[in-house]
VEXBATOR-610472 format. One record per residue (C-alpha): residue number from 1; residue in one letter; z, y, x. Coordinates in Angstrom, 2 decimals. Example, Ala and Ser with C-alpha at 12.3 -4.5 7.8 and 13.67 -1.06 7.14 Angstrom:
BEGIN
   num   residuo         z         y         x
     1         a      7.80     -4.50     12.30
     2         s      7.14     -1.06     13.67
***
This chain:
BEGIN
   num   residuo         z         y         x
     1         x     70.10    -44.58    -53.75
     2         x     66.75    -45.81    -51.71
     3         x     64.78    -44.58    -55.19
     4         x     66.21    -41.14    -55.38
     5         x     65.98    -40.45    -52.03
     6         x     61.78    -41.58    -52.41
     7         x     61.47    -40.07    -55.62
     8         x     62.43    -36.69    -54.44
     9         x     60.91    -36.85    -50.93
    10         x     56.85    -37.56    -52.66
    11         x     57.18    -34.48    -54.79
    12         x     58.55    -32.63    -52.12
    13         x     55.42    -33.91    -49.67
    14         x     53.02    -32.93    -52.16
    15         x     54.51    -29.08    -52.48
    16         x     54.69    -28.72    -48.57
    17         x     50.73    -29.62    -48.28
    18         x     50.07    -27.41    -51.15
    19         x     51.35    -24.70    -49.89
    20         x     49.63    -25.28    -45.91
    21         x     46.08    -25.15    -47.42
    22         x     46.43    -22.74    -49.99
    23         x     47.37    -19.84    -47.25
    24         x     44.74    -18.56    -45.58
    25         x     44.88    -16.36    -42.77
    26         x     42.67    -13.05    -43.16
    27         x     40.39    -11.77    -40.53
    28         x     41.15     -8.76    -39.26
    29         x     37.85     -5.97    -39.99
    30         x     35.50     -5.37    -37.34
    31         x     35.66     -2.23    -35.34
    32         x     32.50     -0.29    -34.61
    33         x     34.41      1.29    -30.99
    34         x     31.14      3.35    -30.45
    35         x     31.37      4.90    -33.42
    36         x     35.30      5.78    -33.24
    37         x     34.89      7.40    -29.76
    38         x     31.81      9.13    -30.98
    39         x     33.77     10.46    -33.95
    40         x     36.52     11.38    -31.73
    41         x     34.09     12.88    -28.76
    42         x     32.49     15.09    -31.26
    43         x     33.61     18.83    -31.92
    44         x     34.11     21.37    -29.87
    45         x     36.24     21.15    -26.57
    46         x     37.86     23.81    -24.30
    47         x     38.48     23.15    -20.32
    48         x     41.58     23.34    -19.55
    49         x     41.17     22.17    -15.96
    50         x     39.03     20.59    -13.10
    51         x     41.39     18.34    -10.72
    52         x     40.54     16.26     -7.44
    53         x     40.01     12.49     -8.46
    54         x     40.59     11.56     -5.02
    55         x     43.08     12.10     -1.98
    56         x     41.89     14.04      1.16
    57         x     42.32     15.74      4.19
    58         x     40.44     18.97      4.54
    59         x     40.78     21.26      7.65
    60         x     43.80     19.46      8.24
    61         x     45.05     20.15      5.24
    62         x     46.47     17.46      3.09
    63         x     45.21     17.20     -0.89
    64         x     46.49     15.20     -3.43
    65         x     44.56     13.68     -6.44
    66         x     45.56     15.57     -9.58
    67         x     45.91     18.84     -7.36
    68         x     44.02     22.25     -9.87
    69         x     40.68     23.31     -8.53
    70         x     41.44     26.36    -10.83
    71         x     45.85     27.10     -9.89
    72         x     46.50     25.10     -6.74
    73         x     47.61     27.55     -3.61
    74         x     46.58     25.50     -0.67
    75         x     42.48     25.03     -2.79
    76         x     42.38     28.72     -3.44
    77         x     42.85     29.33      0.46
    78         x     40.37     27.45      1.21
    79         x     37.70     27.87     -0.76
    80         x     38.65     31.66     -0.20
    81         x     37.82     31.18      2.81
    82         x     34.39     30.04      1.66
    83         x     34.08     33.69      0.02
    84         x     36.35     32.65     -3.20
    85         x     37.28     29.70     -5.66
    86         x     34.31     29.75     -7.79
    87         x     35.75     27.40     -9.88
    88         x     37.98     29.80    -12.04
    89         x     34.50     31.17    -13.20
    90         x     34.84     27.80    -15.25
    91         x     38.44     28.31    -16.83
    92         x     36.61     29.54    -20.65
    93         x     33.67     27.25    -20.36
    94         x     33.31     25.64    -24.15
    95         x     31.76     22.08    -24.94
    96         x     30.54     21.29    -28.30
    97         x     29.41     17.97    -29.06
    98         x     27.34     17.89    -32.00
    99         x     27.51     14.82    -34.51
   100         x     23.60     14.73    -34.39
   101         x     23.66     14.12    -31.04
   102         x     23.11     17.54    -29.59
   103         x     25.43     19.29    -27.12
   104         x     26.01     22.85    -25.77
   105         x     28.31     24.29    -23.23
   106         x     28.82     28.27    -23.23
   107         x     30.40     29.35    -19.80
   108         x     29.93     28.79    -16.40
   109         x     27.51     25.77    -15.54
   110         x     26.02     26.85    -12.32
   111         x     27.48     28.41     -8.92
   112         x     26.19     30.26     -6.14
   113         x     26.39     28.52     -2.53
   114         x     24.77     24.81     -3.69
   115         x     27.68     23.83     -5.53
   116         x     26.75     21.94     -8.51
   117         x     29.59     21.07    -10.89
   118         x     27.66     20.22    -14.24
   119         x     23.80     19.15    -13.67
   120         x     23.68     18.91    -17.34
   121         x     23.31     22.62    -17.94
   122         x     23.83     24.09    -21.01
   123         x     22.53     22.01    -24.03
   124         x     20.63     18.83    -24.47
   125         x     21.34     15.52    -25.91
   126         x     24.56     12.85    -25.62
   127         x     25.45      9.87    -26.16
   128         x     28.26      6.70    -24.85
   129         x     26.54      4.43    -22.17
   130         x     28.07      0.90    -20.56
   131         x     30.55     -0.06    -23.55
   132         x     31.17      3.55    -24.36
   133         x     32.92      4.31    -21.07
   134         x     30.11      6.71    -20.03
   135         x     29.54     10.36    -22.00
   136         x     26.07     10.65    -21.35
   137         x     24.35     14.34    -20.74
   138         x     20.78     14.67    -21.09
   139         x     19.56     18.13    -20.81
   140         x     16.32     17.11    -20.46
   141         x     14.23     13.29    -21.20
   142         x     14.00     12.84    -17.20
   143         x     17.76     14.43    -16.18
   144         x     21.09     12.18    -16.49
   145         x     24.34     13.18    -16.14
   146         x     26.74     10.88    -17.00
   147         x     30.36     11.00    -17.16
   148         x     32.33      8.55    -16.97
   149         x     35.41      8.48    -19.92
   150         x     38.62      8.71    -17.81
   151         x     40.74      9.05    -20.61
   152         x     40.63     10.28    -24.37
   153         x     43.20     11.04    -27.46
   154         x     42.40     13.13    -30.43
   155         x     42.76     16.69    -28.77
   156         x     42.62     15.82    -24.58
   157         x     39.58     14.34    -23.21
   158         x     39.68     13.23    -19.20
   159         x     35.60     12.64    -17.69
   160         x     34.99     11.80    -14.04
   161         x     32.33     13.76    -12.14
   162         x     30.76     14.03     -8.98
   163         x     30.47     18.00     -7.91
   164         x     28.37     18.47     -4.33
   165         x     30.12     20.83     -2.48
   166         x     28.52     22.03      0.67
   167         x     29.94     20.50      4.13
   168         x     31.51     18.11      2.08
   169         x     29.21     15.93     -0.01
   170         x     30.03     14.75     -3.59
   171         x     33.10     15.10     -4.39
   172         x     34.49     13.35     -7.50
   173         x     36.22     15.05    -10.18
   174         x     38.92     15.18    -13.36
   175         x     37.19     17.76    -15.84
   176         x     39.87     18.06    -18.27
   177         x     39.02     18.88    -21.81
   178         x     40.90     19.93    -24.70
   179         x     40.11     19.92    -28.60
   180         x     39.88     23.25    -30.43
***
């Protein structure tokens, strides 16, 4: 019974080691990230919406973060009170981002009153900066305006900015984008 029981186990041994060093695990492909979010960042983009990034207290006046420079109530009475929400001047404002590295925006990129919400004008360069969390703007070789990547999907693109408003300072930014 000893013989049977050895005779059977040696075969056995030899299968099982067989089969652990003939499967071999595959690597799993490289991903070139810069080039997906490229891919995905170019085409052309419609704003759908400029929100506060932050939380704050103006005139007494509570905001929250998320609140619609372009539809909320209690930011259209204020900056009425400035002499109007200059903001909804932005509402149709069109991005294209060019595969060859060109961009263009048709709308509104300037305001009366020192408010600057896009210092990258209205064409120039881009590219991804700092592990393609920045969309760079460069309307010019000596003019940066980067944006940093808040969030992005195949149609909805989120980007941080700063926009100066006067009596205020910079103020940071959601400048919500969606694909046409």
């Amino acid at each position: 019974m000893k013989r049977t029981f050895k005779f059977y186990l040696l075969p056995l041994l030899i299968i099982l080691s067989h089969l652990g060093t003939s499967c071999k695990k595959e690597e799993a492909p490289q991903v070139d990230t810069a080039a997906v979010k490229k891919d995905w960042i170019t085409g052309v983009w419609k704003q759908k919406d400029i929100t506060l990034g932050v939380s704050t207290k103006v005139s007494g006046l509570q905001l929250t973060a998320g609140s619609s420079m372009l539809d909320d109530p209690i930011i259209n009475m204020l900056l009425g009170a400035l002499g109007g929400n200059p903001f909804v001047f932005t509402r149709d404002n069109v991005y294209s981002f060019n595969a060859d590295g060109t961009y263009s925006v048709s709308g509104i990129t300037e305001f009366p009153g020192g408010i600057s919400p896009l210092v990258a004008g209205q064409s120039g360069t881009w590219d991804l900066e700092v592990y393609t969390s920045v969309l760079a703007l460069f309307p010019s070789s000596d003019t940066r305006d980067p944006h940093w990547i808040n969030s992005i999907a195949a149609t909805k693109l989120n980007l941080a900015v700063l926009i100066t408003l006067p009596g205020l300072g910079d103020v940071p930014m959601n400048l919500v984008l969606e694909k046409q």
